[in-house]
C-alpha positions as CSV (number, residue, x, y, z in Angstrom):
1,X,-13.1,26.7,-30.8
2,X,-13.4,23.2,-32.1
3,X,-10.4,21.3,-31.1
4,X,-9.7,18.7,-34.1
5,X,-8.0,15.1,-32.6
6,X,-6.0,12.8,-34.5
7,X,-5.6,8.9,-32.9
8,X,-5.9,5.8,-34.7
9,X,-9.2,4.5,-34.8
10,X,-10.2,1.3,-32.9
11,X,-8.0,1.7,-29.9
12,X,-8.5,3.4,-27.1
13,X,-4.9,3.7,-26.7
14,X,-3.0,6.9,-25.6
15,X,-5.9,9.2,-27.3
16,X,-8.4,8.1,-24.6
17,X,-6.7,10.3,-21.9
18,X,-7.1,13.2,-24.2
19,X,-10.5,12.2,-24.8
20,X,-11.5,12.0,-21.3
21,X,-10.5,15.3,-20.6
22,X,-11.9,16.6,-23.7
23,X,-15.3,14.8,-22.3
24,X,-15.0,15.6,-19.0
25,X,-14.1,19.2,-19.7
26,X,-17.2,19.8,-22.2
27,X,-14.5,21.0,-24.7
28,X,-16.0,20.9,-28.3
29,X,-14.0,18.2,-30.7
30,X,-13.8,15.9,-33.6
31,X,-12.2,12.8,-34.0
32,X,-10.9,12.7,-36.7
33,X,-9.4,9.4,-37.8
34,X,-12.8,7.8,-36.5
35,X,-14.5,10.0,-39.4
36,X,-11.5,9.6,-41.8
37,X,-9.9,6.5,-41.4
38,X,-6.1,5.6,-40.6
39,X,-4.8,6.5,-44.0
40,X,-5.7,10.0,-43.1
41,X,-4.2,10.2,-40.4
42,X,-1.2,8.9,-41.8
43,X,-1.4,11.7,-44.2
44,X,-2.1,14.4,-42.3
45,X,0.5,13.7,-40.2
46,X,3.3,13.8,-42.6
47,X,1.9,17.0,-44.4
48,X,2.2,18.8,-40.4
49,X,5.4,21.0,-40.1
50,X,6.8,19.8,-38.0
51,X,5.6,16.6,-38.2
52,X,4.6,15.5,-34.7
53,X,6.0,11.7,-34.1
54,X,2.6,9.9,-33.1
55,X,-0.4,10.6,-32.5
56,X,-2.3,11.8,-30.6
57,X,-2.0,15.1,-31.5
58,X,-4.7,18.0,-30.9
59,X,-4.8,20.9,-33.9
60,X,-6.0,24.2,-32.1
61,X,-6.4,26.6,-34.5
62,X,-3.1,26.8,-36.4
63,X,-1.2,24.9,-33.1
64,X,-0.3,21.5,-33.4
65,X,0.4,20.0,-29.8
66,X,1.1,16.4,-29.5
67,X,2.1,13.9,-26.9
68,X,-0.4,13.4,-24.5
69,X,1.2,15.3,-21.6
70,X,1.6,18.4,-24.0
71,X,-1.8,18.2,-25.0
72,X,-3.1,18.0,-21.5
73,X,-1.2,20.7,-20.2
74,X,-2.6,23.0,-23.0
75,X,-6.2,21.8,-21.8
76,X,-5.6,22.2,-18.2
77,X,-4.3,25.9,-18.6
78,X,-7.1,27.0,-21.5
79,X,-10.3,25.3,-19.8
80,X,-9.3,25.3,-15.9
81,X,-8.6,21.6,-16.0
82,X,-6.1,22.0,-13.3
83,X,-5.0,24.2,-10.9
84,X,-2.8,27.4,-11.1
85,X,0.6,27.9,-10.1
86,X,2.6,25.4,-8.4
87,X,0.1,23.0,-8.6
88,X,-0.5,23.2,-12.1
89,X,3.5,22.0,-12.8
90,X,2.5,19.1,-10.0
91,X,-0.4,17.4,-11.6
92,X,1.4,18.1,-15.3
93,X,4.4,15.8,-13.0
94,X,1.4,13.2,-12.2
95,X,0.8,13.3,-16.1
96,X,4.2,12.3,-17.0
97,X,4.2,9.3,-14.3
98,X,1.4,8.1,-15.7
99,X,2.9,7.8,-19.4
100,X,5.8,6.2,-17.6
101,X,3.9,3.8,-16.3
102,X,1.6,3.1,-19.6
103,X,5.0,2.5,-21.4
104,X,6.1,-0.3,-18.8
105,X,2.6,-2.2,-19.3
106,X,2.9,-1.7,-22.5
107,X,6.0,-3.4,-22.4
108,X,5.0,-6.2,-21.2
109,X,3.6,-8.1,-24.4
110,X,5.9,-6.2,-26.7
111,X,9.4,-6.3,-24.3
112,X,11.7,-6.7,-27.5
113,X,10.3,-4.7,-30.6
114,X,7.4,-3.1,-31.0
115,X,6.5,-4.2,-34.4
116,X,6.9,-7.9,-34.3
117,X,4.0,-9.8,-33.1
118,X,3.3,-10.9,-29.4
119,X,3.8,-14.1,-30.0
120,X,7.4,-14.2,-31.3
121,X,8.5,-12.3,-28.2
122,X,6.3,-14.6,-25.8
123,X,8.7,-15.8,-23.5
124,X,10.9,-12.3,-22.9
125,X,7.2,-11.2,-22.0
126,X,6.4,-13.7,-19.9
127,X,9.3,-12.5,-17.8
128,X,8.8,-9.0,-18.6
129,X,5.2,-9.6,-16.9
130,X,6.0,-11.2,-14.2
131,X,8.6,-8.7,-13.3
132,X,5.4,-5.7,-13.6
133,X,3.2,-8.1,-11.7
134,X,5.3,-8.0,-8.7
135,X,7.9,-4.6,-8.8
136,X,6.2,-2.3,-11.0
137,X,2.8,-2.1,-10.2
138,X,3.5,-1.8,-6.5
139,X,5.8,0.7,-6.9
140,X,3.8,3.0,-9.2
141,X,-0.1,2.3,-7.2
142,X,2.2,3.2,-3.7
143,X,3.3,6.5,-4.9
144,X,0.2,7.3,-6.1
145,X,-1.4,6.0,-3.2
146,X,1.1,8.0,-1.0
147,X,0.6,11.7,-3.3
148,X,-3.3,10.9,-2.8
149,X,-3.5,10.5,0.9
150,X,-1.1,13.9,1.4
151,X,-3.5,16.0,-0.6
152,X,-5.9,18.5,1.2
153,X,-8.7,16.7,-0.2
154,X,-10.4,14.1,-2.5
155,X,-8.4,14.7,-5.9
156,X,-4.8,14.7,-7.0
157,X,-4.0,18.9,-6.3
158,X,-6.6,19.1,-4.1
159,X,-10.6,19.4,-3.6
160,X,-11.4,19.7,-7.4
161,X,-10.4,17.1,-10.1
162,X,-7.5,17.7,-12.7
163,X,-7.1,16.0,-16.0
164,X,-4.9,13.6,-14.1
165,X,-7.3,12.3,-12.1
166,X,-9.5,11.4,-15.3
167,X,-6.1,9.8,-16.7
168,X,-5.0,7.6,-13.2
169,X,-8.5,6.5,-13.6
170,X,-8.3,5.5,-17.5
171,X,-5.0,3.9,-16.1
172,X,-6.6,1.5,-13.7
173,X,-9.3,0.8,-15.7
174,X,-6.7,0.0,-18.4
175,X,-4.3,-2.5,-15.8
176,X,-7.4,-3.7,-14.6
177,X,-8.4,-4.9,-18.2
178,X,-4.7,-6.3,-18.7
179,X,-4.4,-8.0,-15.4
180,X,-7.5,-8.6,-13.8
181,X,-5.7,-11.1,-11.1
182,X,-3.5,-9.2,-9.9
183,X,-5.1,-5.9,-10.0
184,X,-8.3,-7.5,-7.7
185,X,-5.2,-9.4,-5.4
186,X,-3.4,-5.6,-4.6
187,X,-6.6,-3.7,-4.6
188,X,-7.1,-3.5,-1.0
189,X,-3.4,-1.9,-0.7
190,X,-4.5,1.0,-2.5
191,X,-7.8,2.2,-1.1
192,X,-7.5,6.2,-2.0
193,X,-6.1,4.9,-5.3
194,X,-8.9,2.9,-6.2
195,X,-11.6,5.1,-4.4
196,X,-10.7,8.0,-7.2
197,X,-11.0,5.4,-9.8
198,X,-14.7,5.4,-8.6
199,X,-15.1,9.0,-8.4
200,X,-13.9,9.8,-11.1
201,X,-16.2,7.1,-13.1
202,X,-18.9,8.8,-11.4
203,X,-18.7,12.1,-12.6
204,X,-21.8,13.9,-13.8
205,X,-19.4,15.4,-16.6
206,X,-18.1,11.6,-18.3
207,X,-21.7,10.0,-17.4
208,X,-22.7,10.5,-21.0
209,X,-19.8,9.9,-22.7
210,X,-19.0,6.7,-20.7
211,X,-22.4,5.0,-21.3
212,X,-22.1,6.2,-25.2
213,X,-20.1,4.3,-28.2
214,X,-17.5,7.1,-28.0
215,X,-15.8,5.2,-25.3
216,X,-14.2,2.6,-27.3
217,X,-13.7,-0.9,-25.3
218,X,-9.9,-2.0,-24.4
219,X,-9.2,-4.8,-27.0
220,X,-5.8,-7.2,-28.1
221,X,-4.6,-4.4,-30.5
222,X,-4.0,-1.6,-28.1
223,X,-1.8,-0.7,-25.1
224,X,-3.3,-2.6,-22.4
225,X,-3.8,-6.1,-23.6
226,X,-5.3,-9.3,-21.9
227,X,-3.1,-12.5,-22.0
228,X,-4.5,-14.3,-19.8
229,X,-0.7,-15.9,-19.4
230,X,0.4,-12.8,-18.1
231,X,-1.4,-12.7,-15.4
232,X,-1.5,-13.7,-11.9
233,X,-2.2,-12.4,-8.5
């Protein structure tokens, strides 16, 4: 099957972790609003019953899964890109953190309304980033550094990479991108963390697709956004 993705174009956004494990998996897919353009996605979306409430969403067939965590989980269990059992539910719990996480950064240059522009909400998100610089991040990279070191081997669940592994890397990459100073200051705190971020970007699977125009670049329109006045180690 030929999974068919729907995510605004020009953002990597929350459609990159699908991608990745789309990629990574060598899972067979179009993508779609980069062939169709926004309005089509727009329109698809409202003609889906039920109508899923952003994108991404994946169409399999005649399923229509969205939120990323949904999505993945479907992946994981159809292509083996995680483990079985107990451990599947565990890296799906990993999934979830991570979208708790991409929320708060997100937050960070839009703390009061999503739809007015950065600048009219500068100074609530100058305190909103100061409070991520110095709570958030530490307490999200420590658990994940924590769950890293008590697994039985390199990856999340254990000795083989899982779709979140592909994803905590998208989400360094992403913080890194957002907040280069601080991210380069608390590095060295998070050894395991950033050590998968490597591996991860060394896969033989994502070598292609990494090096290839697929992978769109982060950018001022997306999640993770550079303001330079957000920042600081």
């Amino acid at each position: 099957m030929t999974y068919r993705l729907w995510y605004w174009p020009g953002i990597p956004g929350r459609g990159e972790f699908v991608r990745l494990a789309l990629e990574a998996g060598g899972i067979g897919y179009t993508d779609e609003a980069r062939e169709q353009g926004a309005e089509a996605l727009m329109k698809d979306m409202a003609e889906r019953r039920p109508e899923p409430f952003a994108p991404p969403y994946l169409i399999a067939g005649k399923k229509v899964i969205a939120q990323v965590a949904d999505i993945l989980l479907f992946l994981g269990k159809q292509h083996g890109l995680a483990p079985k059992g107990h451990k599947r539910l565990f890296v799906h719990q990993v999934q979830l953190t991570i979208a708790d996480m991409v929320v708060e950064a997100h937050d960070t240059h839009h703390p009061v309304a999503p739809m007015q522009y950065y600048e009219e909400q500068k100074p609530e998100a100058l305190r909103k980033a100061a409070d991520f610089r110095a709570e958030r991040i530490p307490k999200y990279l420590g658990w994940f550094e924590r769950t890293l070191a008590q697994s039985k081997g390199d990856w999340l669940a254990g000795k083989s990479w899982s779709y979140a592994d592909l994803s905590l890397f998208q989400l360094i990459e992403g913080l890194s991108y957002a907040f280069p100073q601080r991210m380069a200051a608390v590095a060295g705190d998070y050894p395991k963390l950033f050590a998968l971020r490597d591996a991860v970007a060394a896969l033989p699977e994502l070598q292609d697709y990494l090096a290839s125009d697929r992978r769109l670049p982060f950018n001022e329109e997306g999640i993770f956004r550079h303001y330079p006045e957000l920042d600081g180690a």
